[in-house]
Backbone and ligand atoms as CSV (ligand in chain L), in Angstrom:
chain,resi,resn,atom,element,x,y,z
A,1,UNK,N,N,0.544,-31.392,-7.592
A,1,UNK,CA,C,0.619,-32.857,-7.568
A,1,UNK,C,C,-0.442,-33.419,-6.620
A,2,UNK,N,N,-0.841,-34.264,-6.895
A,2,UNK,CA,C,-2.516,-35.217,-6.412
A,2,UNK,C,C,-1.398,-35.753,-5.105
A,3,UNK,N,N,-1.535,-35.688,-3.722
A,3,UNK,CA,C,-1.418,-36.852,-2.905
A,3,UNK,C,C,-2.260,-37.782,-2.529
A,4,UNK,N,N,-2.281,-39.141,-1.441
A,4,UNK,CA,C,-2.938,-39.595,-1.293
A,4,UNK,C,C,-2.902,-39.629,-0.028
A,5,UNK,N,N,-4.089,-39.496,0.788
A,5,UNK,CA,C,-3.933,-39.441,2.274
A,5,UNK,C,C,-5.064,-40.435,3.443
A,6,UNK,N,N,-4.277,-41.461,3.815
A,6,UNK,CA,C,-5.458,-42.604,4.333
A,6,UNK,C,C,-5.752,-42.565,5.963
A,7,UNK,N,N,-6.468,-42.984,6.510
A,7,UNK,CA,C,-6.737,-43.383,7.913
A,7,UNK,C,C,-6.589,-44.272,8.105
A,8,UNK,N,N,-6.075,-45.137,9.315
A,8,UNK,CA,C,-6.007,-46.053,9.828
A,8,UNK,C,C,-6.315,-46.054,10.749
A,9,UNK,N,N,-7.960,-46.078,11.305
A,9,UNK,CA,C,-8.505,-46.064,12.117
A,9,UNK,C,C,-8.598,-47.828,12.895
A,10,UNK,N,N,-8.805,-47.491,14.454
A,10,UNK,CA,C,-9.407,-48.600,15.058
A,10,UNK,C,C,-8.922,-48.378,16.776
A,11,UNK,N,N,-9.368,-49.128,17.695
A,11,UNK,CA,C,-8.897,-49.277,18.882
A,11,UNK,C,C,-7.680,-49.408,19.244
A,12,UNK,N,N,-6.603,-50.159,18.713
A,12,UNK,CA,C,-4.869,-50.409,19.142
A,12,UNK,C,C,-5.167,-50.582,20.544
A,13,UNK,N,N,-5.222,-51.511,21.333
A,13,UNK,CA,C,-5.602,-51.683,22.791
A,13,UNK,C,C,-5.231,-53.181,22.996
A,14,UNK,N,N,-3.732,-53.484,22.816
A,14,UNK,CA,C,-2.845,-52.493,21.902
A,14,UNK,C,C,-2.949,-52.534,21.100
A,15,UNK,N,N,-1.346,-52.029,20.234
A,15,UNK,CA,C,-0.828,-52.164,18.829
A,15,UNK,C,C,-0.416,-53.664,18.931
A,16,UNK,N,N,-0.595,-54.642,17.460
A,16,UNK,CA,C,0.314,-55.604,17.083
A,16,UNK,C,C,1.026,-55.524,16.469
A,17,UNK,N,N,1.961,-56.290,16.316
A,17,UNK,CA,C,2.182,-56.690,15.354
A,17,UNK,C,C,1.964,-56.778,13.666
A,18,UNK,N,N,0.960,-57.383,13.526
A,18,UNK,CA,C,-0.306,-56.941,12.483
A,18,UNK,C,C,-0.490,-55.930,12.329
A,19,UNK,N,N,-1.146,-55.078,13.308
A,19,UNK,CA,C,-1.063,-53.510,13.095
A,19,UNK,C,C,0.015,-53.244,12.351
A,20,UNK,N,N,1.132,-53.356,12.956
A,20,UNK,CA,C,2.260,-52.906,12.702
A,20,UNK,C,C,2.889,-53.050,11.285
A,21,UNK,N,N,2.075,-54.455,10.543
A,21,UNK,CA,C,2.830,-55.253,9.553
A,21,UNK,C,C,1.385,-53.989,8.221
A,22,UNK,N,N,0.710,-54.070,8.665
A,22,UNK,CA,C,0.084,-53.403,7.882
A,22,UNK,C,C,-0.137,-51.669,7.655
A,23,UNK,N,N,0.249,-51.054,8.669
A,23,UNK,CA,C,0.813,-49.732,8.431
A,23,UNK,C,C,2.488,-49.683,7.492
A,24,UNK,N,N,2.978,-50.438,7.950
A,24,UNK,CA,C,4.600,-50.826,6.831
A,24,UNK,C,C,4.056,-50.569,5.399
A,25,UNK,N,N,2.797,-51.848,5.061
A,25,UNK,CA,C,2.359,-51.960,3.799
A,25,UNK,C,C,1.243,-50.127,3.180
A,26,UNK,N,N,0.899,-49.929,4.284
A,26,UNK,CA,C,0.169,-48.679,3.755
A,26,UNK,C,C,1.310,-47.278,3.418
A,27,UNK,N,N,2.214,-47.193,4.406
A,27,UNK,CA,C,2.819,-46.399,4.158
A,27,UNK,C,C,3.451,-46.740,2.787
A,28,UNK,N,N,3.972,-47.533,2.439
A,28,UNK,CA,C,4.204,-48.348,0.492
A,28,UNK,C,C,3.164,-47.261,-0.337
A,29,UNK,N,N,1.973,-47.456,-0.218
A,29,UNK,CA,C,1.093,-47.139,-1.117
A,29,UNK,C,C,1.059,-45.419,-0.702
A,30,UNK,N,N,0.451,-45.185,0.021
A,30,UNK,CA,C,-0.230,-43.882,0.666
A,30,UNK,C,C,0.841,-42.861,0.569
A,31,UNK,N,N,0.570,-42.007,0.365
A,31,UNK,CA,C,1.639,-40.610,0.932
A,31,UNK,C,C,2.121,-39.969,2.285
A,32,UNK,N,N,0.451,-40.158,2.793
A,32,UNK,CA,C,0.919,-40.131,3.593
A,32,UNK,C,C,-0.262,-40.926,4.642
A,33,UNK,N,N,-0.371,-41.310,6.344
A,33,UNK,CA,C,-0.773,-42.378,6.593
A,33,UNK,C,C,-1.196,-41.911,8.131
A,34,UNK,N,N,-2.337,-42.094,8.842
A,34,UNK,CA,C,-2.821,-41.380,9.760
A,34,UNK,C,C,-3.406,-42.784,10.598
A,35,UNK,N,N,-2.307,-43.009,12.173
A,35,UNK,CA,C,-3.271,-44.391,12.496
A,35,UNK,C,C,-3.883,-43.309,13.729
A,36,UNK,N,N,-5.268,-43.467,13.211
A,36,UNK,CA,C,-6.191,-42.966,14.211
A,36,UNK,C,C,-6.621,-43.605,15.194
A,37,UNK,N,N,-6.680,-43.310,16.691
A,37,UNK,CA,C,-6.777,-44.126,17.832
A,37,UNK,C,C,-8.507,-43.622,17.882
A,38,UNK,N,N,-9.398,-44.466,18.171
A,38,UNK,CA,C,-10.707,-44.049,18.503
A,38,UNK,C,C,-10.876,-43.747,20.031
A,39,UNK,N,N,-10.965,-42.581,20.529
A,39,UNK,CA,C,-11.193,-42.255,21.926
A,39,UNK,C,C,-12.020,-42.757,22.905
A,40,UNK,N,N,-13.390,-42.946,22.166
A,40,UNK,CA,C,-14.408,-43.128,23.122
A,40,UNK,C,C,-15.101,-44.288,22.786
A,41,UNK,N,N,-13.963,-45.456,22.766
A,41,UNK,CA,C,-14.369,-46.819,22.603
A,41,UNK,C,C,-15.281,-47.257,23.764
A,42,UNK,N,N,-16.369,-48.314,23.388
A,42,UNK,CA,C,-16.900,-49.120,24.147
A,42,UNK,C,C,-16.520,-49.959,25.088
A,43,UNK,N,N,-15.661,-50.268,24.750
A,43,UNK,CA,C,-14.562,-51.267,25.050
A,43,UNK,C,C,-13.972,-50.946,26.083
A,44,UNK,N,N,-14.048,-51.644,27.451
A,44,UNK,CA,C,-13.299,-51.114,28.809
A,44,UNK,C,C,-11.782,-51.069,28.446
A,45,UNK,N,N,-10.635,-50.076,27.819
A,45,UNK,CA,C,-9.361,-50.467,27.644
A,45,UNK,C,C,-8.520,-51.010,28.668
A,46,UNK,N,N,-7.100,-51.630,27.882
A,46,UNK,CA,C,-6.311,-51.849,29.074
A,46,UNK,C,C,-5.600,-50.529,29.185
A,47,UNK,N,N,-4.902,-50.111,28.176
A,47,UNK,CA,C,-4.318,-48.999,27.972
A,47,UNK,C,C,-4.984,-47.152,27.876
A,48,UNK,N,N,-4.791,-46.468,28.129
A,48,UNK,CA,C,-5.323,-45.277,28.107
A,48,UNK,C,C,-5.225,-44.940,26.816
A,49,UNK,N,N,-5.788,-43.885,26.129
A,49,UNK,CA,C,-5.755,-43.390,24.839
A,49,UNK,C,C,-4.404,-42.598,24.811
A,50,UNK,N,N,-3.870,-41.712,25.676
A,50,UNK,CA,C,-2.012,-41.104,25.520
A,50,UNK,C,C,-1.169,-42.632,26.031
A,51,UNK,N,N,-1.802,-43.285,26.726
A,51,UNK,CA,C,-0.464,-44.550,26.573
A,51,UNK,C,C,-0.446,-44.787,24.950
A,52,UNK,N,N,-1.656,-45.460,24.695
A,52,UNK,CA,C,-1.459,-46.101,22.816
A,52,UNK,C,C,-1.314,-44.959,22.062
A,53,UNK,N,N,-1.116,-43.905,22.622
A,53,UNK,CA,C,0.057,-43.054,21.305
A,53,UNK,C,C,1.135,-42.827,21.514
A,54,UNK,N,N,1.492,-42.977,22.473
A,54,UNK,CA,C,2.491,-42.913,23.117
A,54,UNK,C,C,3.304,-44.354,22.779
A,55,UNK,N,N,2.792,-45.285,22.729
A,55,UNK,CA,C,3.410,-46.705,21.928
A,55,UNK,C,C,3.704,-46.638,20.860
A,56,UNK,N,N,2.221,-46.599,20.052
A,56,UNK,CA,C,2.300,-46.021,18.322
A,56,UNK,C,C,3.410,-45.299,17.957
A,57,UNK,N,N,3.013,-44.299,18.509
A,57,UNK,CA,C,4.479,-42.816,17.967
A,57,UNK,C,C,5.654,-43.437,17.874
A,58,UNK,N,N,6.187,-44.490,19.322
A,58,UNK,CA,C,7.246,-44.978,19.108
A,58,UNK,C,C,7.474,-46.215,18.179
A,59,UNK,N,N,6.576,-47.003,17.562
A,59,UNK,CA,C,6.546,-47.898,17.013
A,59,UNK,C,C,6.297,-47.371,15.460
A,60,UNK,N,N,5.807,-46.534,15.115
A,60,UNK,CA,C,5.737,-46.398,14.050
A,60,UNK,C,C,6.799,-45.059,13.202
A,61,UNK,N,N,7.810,-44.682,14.731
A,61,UNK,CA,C,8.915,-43.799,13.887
A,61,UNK,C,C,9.580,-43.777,13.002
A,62,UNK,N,N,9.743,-45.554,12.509
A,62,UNK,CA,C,10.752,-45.835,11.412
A,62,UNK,C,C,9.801,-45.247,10.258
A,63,UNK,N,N,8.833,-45.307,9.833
A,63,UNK,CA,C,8.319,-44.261,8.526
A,63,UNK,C,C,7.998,-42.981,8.872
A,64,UNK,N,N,8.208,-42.045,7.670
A,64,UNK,CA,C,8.284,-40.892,7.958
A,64,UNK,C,C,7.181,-39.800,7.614
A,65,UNK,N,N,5.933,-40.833,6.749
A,65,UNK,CA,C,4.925,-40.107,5.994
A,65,UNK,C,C,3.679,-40.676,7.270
A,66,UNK,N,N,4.161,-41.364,8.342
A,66,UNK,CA,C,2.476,-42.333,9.234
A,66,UNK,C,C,2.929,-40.880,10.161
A,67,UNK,N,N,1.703,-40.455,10.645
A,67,UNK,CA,C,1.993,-40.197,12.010
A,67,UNK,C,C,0.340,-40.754,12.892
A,68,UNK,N,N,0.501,-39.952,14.338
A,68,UNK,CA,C,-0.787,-40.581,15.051
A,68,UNK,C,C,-1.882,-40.018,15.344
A,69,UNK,N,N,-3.026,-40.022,15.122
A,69,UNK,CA,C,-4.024,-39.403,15.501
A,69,UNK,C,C,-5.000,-40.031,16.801
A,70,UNK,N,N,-6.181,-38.656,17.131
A,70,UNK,CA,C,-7.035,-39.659,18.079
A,70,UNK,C,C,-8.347,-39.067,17.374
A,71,UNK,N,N,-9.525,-39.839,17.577
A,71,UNK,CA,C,-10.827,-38.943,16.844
A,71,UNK,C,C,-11.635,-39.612,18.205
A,72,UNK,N,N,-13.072,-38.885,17.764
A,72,UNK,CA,C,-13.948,-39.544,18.411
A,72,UNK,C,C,-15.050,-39.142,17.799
A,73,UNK,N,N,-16.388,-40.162,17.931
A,73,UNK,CA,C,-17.545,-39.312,16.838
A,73,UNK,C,C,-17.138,-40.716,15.902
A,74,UNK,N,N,-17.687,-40.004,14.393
A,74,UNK,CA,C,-17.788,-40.509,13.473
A,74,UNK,C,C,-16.820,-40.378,12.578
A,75,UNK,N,N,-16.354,-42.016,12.280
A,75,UNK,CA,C,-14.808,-42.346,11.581
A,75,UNK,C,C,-15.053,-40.846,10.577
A,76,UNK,N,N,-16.161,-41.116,9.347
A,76,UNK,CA,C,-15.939,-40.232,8.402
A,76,UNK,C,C,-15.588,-38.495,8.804
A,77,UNK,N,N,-16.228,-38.356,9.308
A,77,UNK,CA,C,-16.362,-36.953,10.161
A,77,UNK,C,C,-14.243,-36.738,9.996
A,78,UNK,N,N,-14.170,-37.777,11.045
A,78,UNK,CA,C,-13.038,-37.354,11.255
A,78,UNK,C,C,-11.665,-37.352,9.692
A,79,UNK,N,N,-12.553,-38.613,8.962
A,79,UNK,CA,C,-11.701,-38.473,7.475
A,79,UNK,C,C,-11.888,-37.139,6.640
A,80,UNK,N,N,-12.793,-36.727,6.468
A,80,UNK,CA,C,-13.215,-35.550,5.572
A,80,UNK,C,C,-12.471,-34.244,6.363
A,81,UNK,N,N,-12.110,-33.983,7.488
A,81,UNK,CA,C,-11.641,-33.306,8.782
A,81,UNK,C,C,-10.539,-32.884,8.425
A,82,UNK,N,N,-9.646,-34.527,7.824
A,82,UNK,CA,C,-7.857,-34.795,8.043
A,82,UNK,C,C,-8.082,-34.183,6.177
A,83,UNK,N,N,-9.350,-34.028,5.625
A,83,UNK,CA,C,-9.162,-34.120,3.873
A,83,UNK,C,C,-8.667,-35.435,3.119
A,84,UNK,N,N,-8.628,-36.258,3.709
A,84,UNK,CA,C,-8.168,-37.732,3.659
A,84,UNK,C,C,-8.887,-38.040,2.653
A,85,UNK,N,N,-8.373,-39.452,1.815
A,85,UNK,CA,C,-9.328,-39.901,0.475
A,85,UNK,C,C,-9.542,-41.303,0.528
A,86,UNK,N,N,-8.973,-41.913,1.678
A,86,UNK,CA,C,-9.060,-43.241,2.216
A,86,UNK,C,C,-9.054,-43.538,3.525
A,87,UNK,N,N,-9.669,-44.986,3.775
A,87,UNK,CA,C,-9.595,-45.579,5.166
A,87,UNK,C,C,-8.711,-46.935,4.476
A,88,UNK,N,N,-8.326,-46.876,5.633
A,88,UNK,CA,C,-7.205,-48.411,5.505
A,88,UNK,C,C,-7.890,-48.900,6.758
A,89,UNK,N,N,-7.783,-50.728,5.832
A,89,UNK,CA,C,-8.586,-51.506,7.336
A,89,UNK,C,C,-7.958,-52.974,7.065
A,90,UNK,N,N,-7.448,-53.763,7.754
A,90,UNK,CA,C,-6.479,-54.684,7.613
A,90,UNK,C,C,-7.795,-56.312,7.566
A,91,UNK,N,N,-7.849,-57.181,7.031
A,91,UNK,CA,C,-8.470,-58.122,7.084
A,91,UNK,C,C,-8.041,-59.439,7.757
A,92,UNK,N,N,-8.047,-60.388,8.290
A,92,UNK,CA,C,-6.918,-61.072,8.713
A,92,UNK,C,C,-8.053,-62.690,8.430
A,93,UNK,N,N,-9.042,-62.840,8.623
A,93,UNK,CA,C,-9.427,-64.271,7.643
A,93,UNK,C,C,-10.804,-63.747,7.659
A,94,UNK,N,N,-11.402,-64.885,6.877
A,94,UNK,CA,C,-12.846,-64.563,6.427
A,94,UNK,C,C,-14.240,-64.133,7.544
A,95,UNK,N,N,-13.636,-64.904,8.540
A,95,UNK,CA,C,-14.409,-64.203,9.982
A,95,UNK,C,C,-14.696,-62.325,10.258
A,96,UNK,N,N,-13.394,-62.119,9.760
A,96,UNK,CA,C,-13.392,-60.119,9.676
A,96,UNK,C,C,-13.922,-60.014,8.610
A,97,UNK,N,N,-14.570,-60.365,7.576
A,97,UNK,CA,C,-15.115,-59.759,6.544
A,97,UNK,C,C,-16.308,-59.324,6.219
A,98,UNK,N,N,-17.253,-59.925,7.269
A,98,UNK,CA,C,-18.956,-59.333,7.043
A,98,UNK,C,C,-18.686,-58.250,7.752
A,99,UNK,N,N,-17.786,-58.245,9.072
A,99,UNK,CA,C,-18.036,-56.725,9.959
A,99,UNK,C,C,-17.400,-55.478,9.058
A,100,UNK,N,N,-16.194,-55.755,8.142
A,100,UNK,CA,C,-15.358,-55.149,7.832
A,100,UNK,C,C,-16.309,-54.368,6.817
A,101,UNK,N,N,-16.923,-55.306,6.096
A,101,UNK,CA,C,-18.029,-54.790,4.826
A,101,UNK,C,C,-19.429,-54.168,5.370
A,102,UNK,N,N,-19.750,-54.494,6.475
A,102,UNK,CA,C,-20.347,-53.205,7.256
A,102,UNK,C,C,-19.823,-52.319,7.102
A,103,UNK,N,N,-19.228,-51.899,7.660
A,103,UNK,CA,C,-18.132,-50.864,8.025
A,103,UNK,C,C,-18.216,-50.158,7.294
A,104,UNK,N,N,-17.311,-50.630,6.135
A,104,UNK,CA,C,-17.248,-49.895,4.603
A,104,UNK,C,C,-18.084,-49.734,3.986
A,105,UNK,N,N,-18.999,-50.130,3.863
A,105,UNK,CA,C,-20.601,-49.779,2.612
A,105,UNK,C,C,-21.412,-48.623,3.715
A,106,UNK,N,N,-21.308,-48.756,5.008
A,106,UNK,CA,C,-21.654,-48.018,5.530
A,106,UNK,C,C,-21.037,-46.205,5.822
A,107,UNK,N,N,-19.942,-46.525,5.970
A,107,UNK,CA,C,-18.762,-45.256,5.548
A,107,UNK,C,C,-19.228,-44.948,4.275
A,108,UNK,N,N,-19.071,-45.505,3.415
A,108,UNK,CA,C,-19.452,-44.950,1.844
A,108,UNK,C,C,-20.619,-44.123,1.544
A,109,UNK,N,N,-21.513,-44.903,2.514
A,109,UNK,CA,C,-23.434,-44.159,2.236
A,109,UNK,C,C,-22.681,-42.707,3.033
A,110,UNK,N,N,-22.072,-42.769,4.091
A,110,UNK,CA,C,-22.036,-41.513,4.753
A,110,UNK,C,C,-21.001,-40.244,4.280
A,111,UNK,N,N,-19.848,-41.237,3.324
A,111,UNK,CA,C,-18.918,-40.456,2.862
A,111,UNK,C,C,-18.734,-41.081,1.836
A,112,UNK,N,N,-19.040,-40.938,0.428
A,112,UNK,CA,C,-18.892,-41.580,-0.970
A,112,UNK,C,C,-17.895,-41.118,-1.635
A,113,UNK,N,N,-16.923,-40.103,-0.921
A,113,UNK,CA,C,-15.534,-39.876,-1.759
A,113,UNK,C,C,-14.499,-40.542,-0.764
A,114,UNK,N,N,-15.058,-41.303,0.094
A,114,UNK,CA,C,-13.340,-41.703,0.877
A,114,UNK,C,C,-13.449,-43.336,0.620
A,115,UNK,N,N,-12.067,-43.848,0.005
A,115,UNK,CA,C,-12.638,-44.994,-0.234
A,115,UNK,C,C,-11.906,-46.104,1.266
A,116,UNK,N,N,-12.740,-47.287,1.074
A,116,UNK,CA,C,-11.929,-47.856,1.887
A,116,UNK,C,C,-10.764,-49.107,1.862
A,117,UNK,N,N,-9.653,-49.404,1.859
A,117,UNK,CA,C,-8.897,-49.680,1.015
A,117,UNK,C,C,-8.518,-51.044,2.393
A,118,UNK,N,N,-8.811,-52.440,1.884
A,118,UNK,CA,C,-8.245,-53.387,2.296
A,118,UNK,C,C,-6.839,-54.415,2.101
A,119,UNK,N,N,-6.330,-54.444,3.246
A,119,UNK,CA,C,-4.765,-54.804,2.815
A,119,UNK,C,C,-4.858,-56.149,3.552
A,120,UNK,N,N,-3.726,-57.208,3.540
A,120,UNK,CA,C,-3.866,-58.403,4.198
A,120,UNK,C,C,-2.412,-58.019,5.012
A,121,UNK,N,N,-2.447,-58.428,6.034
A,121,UNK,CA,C,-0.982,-58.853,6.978
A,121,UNK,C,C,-0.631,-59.895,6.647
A,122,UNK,N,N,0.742,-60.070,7.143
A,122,UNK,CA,C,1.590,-61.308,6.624
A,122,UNK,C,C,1.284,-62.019,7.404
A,123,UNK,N,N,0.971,-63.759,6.709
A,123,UNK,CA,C,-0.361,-64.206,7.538
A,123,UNK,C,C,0.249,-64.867,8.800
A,124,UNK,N,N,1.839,-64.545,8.798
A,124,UNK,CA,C,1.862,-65.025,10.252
A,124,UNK,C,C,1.616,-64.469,11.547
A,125,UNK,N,N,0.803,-63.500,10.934
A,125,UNK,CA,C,-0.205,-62.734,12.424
A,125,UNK,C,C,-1.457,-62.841,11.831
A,126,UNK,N,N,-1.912,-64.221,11.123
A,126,UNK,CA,C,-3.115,-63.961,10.810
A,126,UNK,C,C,-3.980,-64.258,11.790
A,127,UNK,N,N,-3.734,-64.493,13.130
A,127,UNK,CA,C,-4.818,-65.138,14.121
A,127,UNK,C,C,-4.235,-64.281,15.384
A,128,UNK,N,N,-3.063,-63.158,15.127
A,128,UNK,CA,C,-3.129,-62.062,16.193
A,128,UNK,C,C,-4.394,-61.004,16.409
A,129,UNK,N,N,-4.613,-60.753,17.642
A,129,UNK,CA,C,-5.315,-59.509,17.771
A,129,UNK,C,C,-5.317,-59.158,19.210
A,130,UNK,N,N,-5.517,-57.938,19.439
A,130,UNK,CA,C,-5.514,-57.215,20.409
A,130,UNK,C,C,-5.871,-58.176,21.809
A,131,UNK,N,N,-7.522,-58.483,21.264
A,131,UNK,CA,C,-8.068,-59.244,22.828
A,131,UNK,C,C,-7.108,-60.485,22.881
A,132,UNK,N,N,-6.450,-60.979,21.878
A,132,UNK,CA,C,-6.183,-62.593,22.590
A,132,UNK,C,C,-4.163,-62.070,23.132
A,133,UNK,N,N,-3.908,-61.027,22.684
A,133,UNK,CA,C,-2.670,-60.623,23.138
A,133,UNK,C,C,-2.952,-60.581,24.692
A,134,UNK,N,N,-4.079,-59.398,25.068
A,134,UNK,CA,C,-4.274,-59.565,26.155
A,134,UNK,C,C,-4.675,-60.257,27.174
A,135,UNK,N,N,-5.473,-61.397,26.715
A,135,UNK,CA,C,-6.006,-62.644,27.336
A,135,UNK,C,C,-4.784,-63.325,28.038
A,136,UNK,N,N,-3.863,-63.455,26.595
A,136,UNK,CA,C,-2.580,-64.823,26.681
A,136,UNK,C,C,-1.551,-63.984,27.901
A,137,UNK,N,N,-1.480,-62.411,27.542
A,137,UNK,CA,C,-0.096,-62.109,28.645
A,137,UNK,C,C,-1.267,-61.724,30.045
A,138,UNK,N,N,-2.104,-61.521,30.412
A,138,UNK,CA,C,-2.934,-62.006,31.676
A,138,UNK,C,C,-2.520,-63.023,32.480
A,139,UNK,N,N,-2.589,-64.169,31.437
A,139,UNK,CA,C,-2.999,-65.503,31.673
A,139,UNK,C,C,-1.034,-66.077,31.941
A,140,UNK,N,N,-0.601,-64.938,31.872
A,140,UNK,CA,C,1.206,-65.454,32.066
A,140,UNK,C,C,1.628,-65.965,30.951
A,141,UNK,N,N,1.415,-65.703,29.734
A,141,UNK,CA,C,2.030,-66.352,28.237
A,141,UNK,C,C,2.770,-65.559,27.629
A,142,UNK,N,N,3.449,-65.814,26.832
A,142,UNK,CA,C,4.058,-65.121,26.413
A,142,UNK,C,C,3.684,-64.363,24.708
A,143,UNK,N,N,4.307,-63.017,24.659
A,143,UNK,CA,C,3.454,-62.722,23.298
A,143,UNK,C,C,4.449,-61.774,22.969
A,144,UNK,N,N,6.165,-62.345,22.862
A,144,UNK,CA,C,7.179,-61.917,22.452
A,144,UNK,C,C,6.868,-61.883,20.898
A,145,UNK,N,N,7.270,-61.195,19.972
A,145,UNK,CA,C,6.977,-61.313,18.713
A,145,UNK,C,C,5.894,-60.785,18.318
A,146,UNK,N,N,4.865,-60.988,18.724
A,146,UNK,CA,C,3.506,-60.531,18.194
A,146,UNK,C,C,3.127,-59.108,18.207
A,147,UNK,N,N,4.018,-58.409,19.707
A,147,UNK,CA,C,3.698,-56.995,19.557
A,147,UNK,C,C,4.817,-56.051,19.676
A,148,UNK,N,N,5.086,-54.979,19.069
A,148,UNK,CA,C,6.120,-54.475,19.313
A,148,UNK,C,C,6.952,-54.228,20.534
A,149,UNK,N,N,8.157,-54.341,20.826
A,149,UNK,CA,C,8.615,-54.340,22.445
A,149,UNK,C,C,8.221,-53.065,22.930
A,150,UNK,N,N,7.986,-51.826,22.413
A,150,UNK,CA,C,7.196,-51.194,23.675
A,150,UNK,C,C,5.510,-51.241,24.186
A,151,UNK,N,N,5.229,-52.364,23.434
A,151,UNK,CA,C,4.149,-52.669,23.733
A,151,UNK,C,C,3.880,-53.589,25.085
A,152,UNK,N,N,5.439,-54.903,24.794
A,152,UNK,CA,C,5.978,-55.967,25.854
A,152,UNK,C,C,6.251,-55.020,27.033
A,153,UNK,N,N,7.252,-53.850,26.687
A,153,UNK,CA,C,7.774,-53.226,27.861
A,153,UNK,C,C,6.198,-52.992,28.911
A,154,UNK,N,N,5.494,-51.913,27.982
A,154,UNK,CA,C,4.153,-51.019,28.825
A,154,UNK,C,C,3.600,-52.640,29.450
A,155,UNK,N,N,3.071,-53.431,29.027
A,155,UNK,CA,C,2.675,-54.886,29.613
A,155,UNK,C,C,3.016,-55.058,30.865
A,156,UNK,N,N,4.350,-55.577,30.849
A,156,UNK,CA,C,5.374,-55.810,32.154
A,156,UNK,C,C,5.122,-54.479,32.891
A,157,UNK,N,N,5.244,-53.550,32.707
A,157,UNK,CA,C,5.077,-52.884,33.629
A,157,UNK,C,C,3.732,-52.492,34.253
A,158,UNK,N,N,2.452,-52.844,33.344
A,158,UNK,CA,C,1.483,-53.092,34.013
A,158,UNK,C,C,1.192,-54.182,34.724
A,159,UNK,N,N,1.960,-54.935,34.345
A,159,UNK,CA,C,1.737,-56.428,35.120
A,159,UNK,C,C,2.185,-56.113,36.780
A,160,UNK,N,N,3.441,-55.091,36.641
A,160,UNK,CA,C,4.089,-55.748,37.649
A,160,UNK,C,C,3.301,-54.206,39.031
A,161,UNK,N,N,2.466,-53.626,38.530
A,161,UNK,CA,C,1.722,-52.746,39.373
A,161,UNK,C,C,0.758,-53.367,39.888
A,162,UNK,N,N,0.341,-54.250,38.917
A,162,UNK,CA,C,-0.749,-55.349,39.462
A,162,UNK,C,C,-0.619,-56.523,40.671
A,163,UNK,N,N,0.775,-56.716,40.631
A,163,UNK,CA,C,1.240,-57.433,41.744
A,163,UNK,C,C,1.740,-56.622,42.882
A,164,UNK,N,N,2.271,-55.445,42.801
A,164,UNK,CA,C,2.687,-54.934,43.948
A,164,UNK,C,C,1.252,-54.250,44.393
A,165,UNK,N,N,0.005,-54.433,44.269
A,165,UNK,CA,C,-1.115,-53.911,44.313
A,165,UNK,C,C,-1.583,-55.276,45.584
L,1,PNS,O1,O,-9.967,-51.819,16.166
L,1,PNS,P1,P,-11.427,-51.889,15.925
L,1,PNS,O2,O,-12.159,-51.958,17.254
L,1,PNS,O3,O,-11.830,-52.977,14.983
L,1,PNS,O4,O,-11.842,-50.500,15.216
L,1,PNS,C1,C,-13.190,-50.171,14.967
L,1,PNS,C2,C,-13.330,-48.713,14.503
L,1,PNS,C3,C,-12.666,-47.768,15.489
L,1,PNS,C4,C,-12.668,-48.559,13.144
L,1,PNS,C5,C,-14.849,-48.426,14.379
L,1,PNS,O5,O,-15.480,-48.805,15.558
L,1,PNS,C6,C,-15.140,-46.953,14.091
L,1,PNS,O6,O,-14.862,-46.462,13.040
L,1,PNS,N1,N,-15.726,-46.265,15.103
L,1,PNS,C7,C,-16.050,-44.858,15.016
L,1,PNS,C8,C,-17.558,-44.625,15.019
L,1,PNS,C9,C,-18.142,-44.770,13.636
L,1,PNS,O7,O,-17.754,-44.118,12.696
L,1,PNS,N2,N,-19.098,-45.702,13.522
L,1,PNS,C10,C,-19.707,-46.044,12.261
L,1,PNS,C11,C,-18.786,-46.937,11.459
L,1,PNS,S1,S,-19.617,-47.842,10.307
C-alpha cells in the first residue's frame, strides 16, 4: 500500500495556534506527518530547539500519525532523508505568498519528487505568528488562545526568570 509522508518544516519559536490548526488539517490528509523544527535558524530564538519539542510533542499528542523532528542543512536533504513525498507549508494572507513560492519552486529545482502542499488555517489566526506572539506577551499582552497552553505555561515561566533576574 502507497503511504503518504509530509514535512512540516519551519522555526515554531513558538508553536501557534495556526501551527497547530494546520498540522490538525495535515494529519486529515497525510499518513503520516513530520513537524520539523529547523536547528540552525538565523533567527536569535526565544526558545531553545529541545524546549520547542518539547512543547510540540506535547501539543501535538492528540494525533497519532504527526510526530517531531529537528533538521538542519537543507529542507530537501532532510525530506528525501525522512523518504517523505511532501512539504506542508501553511499560508495565512497574500503577504506569505511570494516568499512561500520561493520556497517551493526552489525546493522543486532541488527536489522534483517532493511536492509542496499548501493548506490555509482557520482564518481566525489569520494574522497570528510567532514574532507578534512574542512581541505582544513581552510587551505584557495577552495571547491566551492563540497558542497552545504549554506554550502560555513555558512564556510565564520565562517571563517570570526575567524578573527575578
Ligand atoms: O517558520 P519559518 O521561519 O517560516 O520556516 C522557514 C523554513 C525553516 C521552512 C526555511 O527557512 C527552510 O526550509 N530552511 C532550511 C534551509 C533551506 O532548505 N533553505 C532553502 C529553502 S528554499
Amino acid at each position: 500500500m502507497n503511504t503518504v509522508k509530509a514535512i512540516y518544516p519551519g522555526t515554531f519559536d513558538p508553536l501557534t495556534n495556526g501551527h497547530l490548526d494546520l498540522v490538525a488539517r495535515g494529519a486529515k490528509i497525510f499518513d503520516h506527518l513530520v513537524v520539523a523544527i529547523l536547528k540552525n535558524s538565523e533567527k536569535a530564538p526565544l526558545f531553545s530547539v529541545p524546549e520547542r519539542v518539547e512543547m510540540i510533542t506535547e501539543a501535538v499528542a492528540p494525533y497519532c500519525n504527526v510526530s517531531v523532528a529537528t533538521f538542519d542543512g537543507l529542507l530537501v536533504d532532510f525530506v528525501l532523508e525522512q523518504q517523505a513525498q511532501a512539504i506542508l507549508r501553511g499560508i495565512r494572507a497574500i503577504s506569505d505568498y511570494e516568499y512561500e513560492l520561493q520556497m517551493a519552486l526552489m525546493n522543486r529545482r532541488l527536489a522534483p519528487l517532493a511536492e509542496t502542499v499548501f493548506l490555509m488555517a482557520d482564518e481566525k489566526y489569520s494574522y497570528v505568528s510567532s514574532r507578534l506572539i512574542k512581541n505582544v506577551f513581552e510587551l505584557g499582552g495577552s495571547v491566551d488562545g492563540l497558542v497552545p497552553e504549554t506554550v502560555v505555561r513555558r512564556l510565564q515561566a520565562k517571563a517570570q526568570v526575567t524578573t527575578a533576574k
